[in-house]
N, C-alpha and C positions, 0 to 999 in steps of 0.2 A: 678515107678517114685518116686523120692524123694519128701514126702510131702511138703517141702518149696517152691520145682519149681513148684508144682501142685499149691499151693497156689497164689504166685505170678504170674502165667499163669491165673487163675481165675480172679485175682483184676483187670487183666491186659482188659481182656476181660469185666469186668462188667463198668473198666473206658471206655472202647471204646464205650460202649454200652450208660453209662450216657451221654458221648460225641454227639452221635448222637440223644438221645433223648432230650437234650437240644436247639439243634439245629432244631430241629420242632414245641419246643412248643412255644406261646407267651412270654409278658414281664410277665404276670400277672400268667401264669402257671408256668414256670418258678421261679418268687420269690415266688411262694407257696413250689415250689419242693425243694427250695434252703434254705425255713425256715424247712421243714419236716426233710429235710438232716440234718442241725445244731442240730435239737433238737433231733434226734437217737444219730448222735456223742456223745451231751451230755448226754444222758441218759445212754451210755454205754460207755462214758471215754476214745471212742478212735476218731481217722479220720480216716475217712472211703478211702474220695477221696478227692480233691480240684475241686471246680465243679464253671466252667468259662462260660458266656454264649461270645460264638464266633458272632461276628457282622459281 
């Protein structure tokens, strides 16, 4: 398999995954997990995912 599709199959699965883990935790776990996220993006210069909490 072409590493790009392997790639993007991964990101694809790890957003599906943050998606569902967002949607269980509180407001308060949540914006901890939502400041942990920002500060890895920034410490390594990329976005990782766009990370929404679903109401």
């Amino acid at each position: 398999m072409n590493k790009n599709v392997r790639a993007v199959r991964e990101l694809s699965n790890l957003a599906i995954l943050f998606d569902e883990m967002a949607c269980r935790m509180s407001s308060t776990e949540f914006t901890h997990f939502v400041q942990e996220h920002d500060r890895l993006e920034q410490l390594n210069g990329i976005q990782l995912i766009e990370v929404k909490k679903h109401e």
